[in-house]
C-alpha positions in Angstrom: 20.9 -39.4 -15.2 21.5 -36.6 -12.2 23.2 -34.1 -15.5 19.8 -35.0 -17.5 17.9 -34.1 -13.8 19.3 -31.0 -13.1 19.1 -29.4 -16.6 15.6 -30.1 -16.6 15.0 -28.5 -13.1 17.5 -25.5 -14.8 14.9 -25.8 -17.8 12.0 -25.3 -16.1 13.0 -22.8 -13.8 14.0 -20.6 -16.6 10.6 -20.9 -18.4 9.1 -20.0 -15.0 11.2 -17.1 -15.0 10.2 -16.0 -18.0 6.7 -16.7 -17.3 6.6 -14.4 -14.2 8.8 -11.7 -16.2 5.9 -11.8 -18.9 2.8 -11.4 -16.3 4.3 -8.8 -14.4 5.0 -6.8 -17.7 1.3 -7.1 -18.4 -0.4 -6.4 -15.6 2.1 -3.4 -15.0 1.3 -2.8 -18.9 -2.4 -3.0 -18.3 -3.1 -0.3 -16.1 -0.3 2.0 -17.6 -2.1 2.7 -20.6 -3.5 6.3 -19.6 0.6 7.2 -19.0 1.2 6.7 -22.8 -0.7 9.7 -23.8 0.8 13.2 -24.6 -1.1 15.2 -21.6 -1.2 14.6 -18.0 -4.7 13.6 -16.0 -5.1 16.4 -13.3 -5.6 14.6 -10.2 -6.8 16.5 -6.7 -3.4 16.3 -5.1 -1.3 16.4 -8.5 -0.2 19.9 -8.3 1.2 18.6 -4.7 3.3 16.1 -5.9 5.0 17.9 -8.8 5.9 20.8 -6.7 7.0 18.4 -4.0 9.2 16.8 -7.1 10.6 20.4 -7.9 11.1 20.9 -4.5 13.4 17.6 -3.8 15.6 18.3 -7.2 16.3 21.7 -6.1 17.3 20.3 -2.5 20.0 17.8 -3.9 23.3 18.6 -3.1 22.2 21.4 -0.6 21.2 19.5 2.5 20.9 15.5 3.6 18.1 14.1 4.0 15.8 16.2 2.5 12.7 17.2 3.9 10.3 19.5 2.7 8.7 21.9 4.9 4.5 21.3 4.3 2.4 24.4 3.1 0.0 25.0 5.2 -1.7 28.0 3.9 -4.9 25.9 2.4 -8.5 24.9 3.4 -8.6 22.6 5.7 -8.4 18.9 4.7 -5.5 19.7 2.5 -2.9 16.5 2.4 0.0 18.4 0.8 0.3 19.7 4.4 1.6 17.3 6.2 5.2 16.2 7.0 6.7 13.3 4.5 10.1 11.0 4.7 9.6 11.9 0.8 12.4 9.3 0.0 10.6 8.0 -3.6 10.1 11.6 -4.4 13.8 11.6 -5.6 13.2 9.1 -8.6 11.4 12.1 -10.6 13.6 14.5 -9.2 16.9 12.7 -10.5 14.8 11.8 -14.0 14.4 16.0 -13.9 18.0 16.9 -13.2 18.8 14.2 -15.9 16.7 16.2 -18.3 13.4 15.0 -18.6 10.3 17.5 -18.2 8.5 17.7 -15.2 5.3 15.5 -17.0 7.8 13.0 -18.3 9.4 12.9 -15.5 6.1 11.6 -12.9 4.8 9.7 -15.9 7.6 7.6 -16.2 8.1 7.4 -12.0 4.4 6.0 -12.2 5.2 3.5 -14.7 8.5 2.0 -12.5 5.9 2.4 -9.4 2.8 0.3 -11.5 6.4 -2.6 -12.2 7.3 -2.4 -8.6 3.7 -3.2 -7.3 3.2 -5.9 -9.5 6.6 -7.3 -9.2 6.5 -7.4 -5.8 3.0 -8.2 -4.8 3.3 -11.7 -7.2 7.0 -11.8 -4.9 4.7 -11.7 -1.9 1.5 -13.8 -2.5 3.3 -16.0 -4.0 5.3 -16.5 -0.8 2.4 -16.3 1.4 0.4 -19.3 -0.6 3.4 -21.2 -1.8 2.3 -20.8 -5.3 3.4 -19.1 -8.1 0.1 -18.8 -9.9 -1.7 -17.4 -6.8 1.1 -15.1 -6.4 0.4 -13.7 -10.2 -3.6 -13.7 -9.9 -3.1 -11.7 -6.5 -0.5 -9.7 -8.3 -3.1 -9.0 -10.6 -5.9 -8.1 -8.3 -4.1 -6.0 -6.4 -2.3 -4.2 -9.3 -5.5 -3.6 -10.9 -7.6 -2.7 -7.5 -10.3 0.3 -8.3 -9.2 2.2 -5.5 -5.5 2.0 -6.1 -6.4 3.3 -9.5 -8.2 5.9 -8.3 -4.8 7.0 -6.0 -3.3 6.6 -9.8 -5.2 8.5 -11.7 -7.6 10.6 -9.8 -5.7 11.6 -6.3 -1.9 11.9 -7.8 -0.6 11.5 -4.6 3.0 9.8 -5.4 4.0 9.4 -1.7 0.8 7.2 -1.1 1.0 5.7 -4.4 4.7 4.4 -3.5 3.2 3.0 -0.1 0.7 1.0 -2.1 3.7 -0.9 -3.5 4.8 -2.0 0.3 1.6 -2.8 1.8 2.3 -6.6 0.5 5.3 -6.8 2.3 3.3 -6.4 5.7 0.6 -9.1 5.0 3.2 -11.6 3.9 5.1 -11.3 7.2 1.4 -11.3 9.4 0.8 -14.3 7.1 4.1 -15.8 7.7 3.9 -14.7 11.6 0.0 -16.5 12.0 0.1 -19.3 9.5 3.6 -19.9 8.2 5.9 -22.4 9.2 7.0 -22.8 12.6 11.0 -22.9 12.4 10.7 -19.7 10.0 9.1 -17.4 11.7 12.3 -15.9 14.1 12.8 -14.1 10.7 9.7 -12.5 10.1 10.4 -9.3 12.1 12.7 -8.6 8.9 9.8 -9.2 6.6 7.3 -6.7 9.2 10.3 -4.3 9.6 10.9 -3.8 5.4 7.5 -3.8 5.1 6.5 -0.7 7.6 10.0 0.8 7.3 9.3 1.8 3.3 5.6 2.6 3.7 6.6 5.1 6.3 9.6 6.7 4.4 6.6 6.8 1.5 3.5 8.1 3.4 2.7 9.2 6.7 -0.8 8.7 6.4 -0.7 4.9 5.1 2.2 3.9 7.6 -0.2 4.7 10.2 -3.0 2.9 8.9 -1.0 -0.3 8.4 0.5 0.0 12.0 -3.7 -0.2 13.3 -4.7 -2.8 10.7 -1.4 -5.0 12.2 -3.0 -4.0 15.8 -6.8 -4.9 14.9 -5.3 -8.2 13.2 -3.4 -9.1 16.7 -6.3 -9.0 18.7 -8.7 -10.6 16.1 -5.6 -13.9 16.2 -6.2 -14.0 20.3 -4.3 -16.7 22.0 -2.2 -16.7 19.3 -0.8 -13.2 19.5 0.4 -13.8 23.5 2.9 -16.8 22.9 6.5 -15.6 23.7 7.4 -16.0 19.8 4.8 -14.2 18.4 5.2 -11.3 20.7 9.4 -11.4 20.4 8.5 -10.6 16.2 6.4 -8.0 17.3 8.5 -6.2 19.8 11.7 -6.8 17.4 9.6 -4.8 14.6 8.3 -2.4 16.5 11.9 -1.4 18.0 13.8 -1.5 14.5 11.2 -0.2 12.6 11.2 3.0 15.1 15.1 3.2 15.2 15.5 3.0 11.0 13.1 5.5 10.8 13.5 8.1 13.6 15.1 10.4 11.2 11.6 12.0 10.3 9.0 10.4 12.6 10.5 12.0 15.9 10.7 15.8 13.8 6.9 14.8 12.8 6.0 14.2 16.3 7.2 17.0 17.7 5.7 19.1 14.7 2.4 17.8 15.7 2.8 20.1 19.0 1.5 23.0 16.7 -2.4 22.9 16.8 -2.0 24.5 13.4 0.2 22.0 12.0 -2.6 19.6 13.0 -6.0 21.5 12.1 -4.8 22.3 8.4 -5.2 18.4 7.7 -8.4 17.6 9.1 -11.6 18.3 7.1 -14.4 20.1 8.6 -16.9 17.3 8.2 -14.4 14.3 8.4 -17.1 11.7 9.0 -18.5 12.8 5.7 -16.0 11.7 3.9 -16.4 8.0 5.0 -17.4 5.6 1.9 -20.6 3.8 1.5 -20.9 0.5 1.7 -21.9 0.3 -1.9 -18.8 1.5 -3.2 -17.0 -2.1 -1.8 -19.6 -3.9 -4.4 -19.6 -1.4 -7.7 -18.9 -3.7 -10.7 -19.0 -0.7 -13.4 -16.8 2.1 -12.1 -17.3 5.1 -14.0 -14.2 6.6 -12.6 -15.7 9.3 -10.9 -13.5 12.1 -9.1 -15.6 13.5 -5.8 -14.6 12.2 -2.6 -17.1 14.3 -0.4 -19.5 12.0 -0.3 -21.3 13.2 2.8 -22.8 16.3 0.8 -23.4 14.5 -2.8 -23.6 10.9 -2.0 -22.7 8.6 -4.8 -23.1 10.7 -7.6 -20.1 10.9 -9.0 -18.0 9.0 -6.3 -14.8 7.4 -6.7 -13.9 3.8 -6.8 -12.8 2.8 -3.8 -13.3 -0.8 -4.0 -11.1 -4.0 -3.9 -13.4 -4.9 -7.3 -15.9 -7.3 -8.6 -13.8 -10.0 -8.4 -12.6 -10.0 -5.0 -15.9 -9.6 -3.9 -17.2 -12.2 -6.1 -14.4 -14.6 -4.1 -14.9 -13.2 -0.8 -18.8 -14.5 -1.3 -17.7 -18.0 -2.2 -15.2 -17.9 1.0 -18.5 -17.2 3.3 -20.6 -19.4 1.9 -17.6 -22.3 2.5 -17.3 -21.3 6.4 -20.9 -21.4 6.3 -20.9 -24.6 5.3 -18.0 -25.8 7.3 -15.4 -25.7 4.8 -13.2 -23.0 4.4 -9.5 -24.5 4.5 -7.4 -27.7 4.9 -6.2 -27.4 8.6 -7.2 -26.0 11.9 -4.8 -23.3 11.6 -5.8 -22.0 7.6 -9.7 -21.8 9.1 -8.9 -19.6 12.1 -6.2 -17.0 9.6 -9.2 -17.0 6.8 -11.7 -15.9 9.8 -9.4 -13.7 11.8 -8.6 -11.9 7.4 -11.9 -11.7 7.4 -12.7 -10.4 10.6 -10.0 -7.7 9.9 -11.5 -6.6 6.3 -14.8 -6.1 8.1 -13.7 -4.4 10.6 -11.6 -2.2 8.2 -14.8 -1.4 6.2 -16.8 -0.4 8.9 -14.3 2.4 9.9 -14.0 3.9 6.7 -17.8 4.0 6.4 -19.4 7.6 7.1 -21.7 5.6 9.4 -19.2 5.6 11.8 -19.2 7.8 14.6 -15.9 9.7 13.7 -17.1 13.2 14.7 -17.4 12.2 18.1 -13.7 12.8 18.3 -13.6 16.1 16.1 -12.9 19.0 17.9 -13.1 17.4 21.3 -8.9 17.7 22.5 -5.7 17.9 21.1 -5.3 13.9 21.0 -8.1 13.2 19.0 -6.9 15.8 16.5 -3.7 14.2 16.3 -5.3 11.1 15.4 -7.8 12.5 12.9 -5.1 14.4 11.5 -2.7 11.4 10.7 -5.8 9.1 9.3 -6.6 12.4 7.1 -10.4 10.9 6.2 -12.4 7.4 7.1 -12.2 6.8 3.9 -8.6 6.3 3.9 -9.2 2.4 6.0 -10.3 1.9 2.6 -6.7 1.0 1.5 -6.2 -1.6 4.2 -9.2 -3.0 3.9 -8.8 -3.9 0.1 -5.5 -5.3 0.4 -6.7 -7.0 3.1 -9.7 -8.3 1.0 -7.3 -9.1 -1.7 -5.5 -11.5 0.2 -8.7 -13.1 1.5 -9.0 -14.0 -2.0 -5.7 -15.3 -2.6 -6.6 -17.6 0.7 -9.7 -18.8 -1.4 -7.9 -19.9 -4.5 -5.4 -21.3 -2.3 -8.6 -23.7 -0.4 -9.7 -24.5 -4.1 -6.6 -25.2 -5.4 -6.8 -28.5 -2.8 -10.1 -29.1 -2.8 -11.4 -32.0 -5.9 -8.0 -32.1 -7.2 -8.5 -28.5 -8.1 -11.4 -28.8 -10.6 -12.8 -25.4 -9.3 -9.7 -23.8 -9.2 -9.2 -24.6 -12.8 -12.4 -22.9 -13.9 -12.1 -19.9 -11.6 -8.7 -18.9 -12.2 -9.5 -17.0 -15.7 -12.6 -16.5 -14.8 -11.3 -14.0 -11.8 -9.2 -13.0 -14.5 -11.4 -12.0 -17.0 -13.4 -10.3 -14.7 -11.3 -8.2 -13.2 -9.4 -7.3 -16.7 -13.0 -6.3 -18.1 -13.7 -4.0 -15.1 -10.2 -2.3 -15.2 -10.7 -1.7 -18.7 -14.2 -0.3 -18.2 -13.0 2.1 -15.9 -9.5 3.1 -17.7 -11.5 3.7 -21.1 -13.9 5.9 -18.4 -10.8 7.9 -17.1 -9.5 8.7 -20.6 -12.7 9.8 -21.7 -14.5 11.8 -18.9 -11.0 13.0 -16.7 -10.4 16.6 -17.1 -6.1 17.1 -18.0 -3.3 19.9 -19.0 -1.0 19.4 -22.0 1.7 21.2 -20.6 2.7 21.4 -16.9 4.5 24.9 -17.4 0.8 26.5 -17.2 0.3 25.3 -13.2 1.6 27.5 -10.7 3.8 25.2 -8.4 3.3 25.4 -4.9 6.3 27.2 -3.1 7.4 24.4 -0.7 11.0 24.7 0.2 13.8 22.5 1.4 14.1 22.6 5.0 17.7 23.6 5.9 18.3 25.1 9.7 17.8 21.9 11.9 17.8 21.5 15.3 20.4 19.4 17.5 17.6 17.0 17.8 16.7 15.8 14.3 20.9 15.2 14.2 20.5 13.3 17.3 17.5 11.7 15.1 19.5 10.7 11.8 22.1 9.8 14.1 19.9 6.8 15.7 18.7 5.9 12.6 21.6 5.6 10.8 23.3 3.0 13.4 20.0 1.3 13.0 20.9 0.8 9.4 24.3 -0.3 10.3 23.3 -2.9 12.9 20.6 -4.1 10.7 23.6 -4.8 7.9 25.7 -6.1 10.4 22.9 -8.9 11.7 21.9 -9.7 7.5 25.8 -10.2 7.1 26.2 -12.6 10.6 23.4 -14.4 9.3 24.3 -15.3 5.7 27.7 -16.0 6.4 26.2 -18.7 9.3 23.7 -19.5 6.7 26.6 -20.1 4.3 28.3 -22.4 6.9 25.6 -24.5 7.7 24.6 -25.3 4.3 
C-alpha cells in the first residue's frame, strides 16, 4: 500500500514537472518571437550594449574582474555612461569568442534571459503564494509586462534587462519577511541578499531603485518592521549584500566624486521624463519608442505599464478592501494594503508631476541621486513588479474564497488578456520598429577594459571575495546540520 503511495506522489510530481517545464517554455516562447527574425530591432541603448559585449570579450584573459570604463563623451542623459558590475555581459561575450556573430550572439543571450525570468519568477510566486498555478500566472504577467518589453525591444539595455530577471527574488524574501511563516524567516536575509546581490552585479540603476522600494515597503509595514527579527534580516542583508559586492560599488562610489562622472547621466529636463498616469492603464500598446514625454506627451510613448490585466485585478483587489474583504487573516489584509501602498507610492514618483527638478542642479548630493535613478520614469520598474504581485495576492484571496468559483473563471480570463495584449503589441513592434540587418554597419562605441587599478579596488575584491567564502562556508554548516536533523 505505502510502494503504491509513493509512486503515485513520484507520478504526480513528475507530471507537475513537466507541466511547469511546458509553461515556462511558453511564456519564454511567447515573447521571443521578434528574436527569431534575420535583423536585429535597434533599440536607444542597443549600440551600448553590443559595444559593451565587444568590450568584455576583448577583456577575457587580460584582467579579472572586468570592468569597463563608461564613455562619457555624449549628451547628457546618456546611460551607457555609467559604471556597471557587467557580470551577465559575459554570456554574449563567451557565445562571441565561441564563434557566433555579434547579432547572434545578444539574440540568443536575450532568449536564455526571457527562460531565466520566467523560470524564476514561477520559482518565486510560486513560493510566495504556496501555489504552483499562481506561481505560473505571475510568471506570466510578469514575463509578458509592457514595460519589460519595452526594456526588450525598444531600450536594449542588457544590464537592466538581466536585473529584470532578479527583481522576483526581492519580493519573495519581503513576502516571506512580512507574511511568511514565523520559524522560516531567520533565512530570509539569504533570499534578500541573492536577490539584491545579482540585480547589482546586473544594473546600477535598478539595484538602487530596489534598495528604496525595500525602504518605502519597511516604513509602509510600521510596527512590523521594528521587531528584533525583522530588523536582524535586514541588517544581515544589508551587511552581506555590501561585502559580496564591494568589488565594484566602492570604485563606483568613489567615481561619483567627479561632478562629470555624474552630470553626463542626468537629463536636462529630468522631471520630463516622468510617465503619465495613463500609461499604467493603456490596454492597446502600440509599441511606441519616445521616452521624452515632457516635450511630446503621449504621442508615441512607450509602454511602461504592468498591463491590462494587472490593472484589471488590482481594481477587483480595491473594490474587496472597500468592501471589507481583501484576504483570509489579519496579517494577508495588512501585506495586500502595505503592496498596495508601495505600488502607489512607486507611481507617483515616476510621474512627471512630481517635483523632481526641485533637486536638479541644486548640490552635489542631489546629483548623485538623480544620477543613479537616471529618469522618474525608471520607479516604473518597481512599481510594476510590485503591481504584479498585488495581483498574485488577489488570485491567491480568490483562490479561498467560494471554494474558488471566481478563481476558476478568472484564471484564463487574466490569461487571455494579457496573451492578446502582448501579442497586440509584439505584432506592433515587428511592424512599425525601425532595425539593421547586419551589425558590421554600426560604429561600436570605443569603451575599453579598465586595467591600472588602484590599491583600493584590490583591497575591494579582496572583501568581497571572503564574503563569498564565508557565505559558502555558512550554506555548507547549515546543510550538513540540516542533514543531521532530518
Amino acid at each position: 500500500m505505502r510502494g503504491k503511495m509513493r509512486a503515485g506522489v513520484k507520478s504526480r510530481q513528475k507530471a507537475a514537472g513537466r507541466g511547469t517545464f511546458w509553461a515556462v517554455f511558453l511564456i519564454a516562447g511567447v515573447v521571443s518571437v521578434p528574436l527569431l527574425t534575420n535583423y536585429l530591432l535597434t533599440g536607444s541603448e542597443l549600440l551600448a550594449s553590443l559595444s559593451r559585449i565587444e568590450a568584455v570579450r576583448l577583456g577575457i584573459g587580460r584582467v579579472f574582474p572586468i570592468r569597463i570604463g563608461p564613455w562619457g563623451s555624449r549628451d547628457y542623459g546618456f546611460g551607457g555612461a555609467s559604471f556597471q558590475g557587467d557580470v551577465f555581459y559575459l554570456i554574449p561575450a563567451f557565445l562571441r569568442a565561441a564563434g557566433l556573430s555579434l547579432a547572434a550572439a545578444y539574440k540568443l543571450t536575450l532568449f536564455l534571459i526571457n527562460v531565466a525570468t520566467a523560470a524564476l519568477s514561477l520559482w518565486c510566486f510560486g513560493r510566495c503564494f504556496k501555489c504552483r498555478e499562481i506561481g505560473v500566472m505571475g510568471s506570466l504577467l510578469y514575463t509578458w509586462c509592457p514595460y519589460r518589453l519595452t526594456e526588450l525591444y525598444i531600450r536594449g539595455n542588457l544590464g537592466d534587462l538581466a536585473a529584470w530577471t532578479f527583481l522576483p527574488l526581492i519580493l519573495w524574501g519581503l513576502t516571506e519577511l512580512y507574511n511568511g511563516e514565523e520559524e522560516r524567516r531567520g533565512g530570509v536575509w539569504v533570499i534578500l541578499t541573492w536577490g539584491f546581490s545579482l540585480v547589482a552585479v546586473s544594473s546600477v540603476n535598478l539595484f538602487f531603485l530596489s534598495a528604496g522600494m525595500t525602504v518605502l515597503f519597511l516604513l509602509f509595514m510600521g510596527k512590523r518592521t521594528l521587531e528584533r527579527s525583522t530588523l536582524l534580516v535586514l541588517g544581515k542583508t544589508a551587511g552581506a549584500v555590501f561585502l559580496i559586492n564591494a568589488w565594484f560599488l566602492i570604485p563606483m562610489a568613489l567615481r561619483l566624486r567627479d561632478p562629470m562622472a555624474v552630470g553626463v547621466l542626468i537629463p536636462p529636463d529630468f522631471r520630463g521624463n516622468g510617465m503619465y498616469l495613463a500609461q499604467y492603464l493603456n490596454i492597446f500598446l502600440w509599441g511606441g519608442a519616445n521616452d521624452t514625454l515632457g516635450q511630446e506627451g503621449m504621442a508615441g510613448a512607450q509602454a511602461m505599464g504592468p498591463g491590462a490585466a494587472v490593472a484589471a485585478l488590482l481594481f477587483v483587489y480595491l473594490w474587496a478592501l472597500f468592501t471589507g474583504k481583501g484576504g483570509e487573516t489579519k496579517e494577508g489584509r495588512r501585506f495586500g494594503r502595505g503592496l498596495l501602498l508601495l505600488s502607489l507610492a512607486l507611481v507617483i514618483l515616476s510621474l512627471n508631476s512630481f517635483p523632481w527638478d526641485v533637486l536638479q542642479d541644486k548640490n552635489m548630493l542631489f546629483s548623485i541621486v538623480l544620477s543613479l535613478l537616471y529618469t522618474p520614469a525608471r520607479w516604473g520598474i518597481p512599481a510594476c513588479a510590485c503591481m504584479i504581485t498585488a495581483a498574485c495576492l488577489v488570485l491567491a484571496w480568490m483562490k479561498g474564497m467560494n471554494g474558488g468559483k471566481e478563481y476558476k473563471i478568472i484564471m484564463p480570463a487574466v490569461a487571455a488578456v494579457s496573451f492578446g495584449v502582448t501579442q497586440f503589441m509584439l505584432g506592433n513592434l515587428l511592424k512599425t520598429r525601425p532595425y539593421i540587418r547586419q551589425e558590421e554597419t554600426l560604429e561600436l562605441i570605443p569603451l575599453e577594459v579598465i586595467e591600472g587599478e588602484s590599491m583600493v579596488w584590490r583591497v575591494c575584491e579582496g572583501l568581497s571575495a571572503a564574503a563569498l567564502c564565508g557565505c559558502l562556508a555558512l550554506f555548507l554548516i547549515r546543510r550538513r546540520k540540516d542533514v543531521k536533523n532530518g
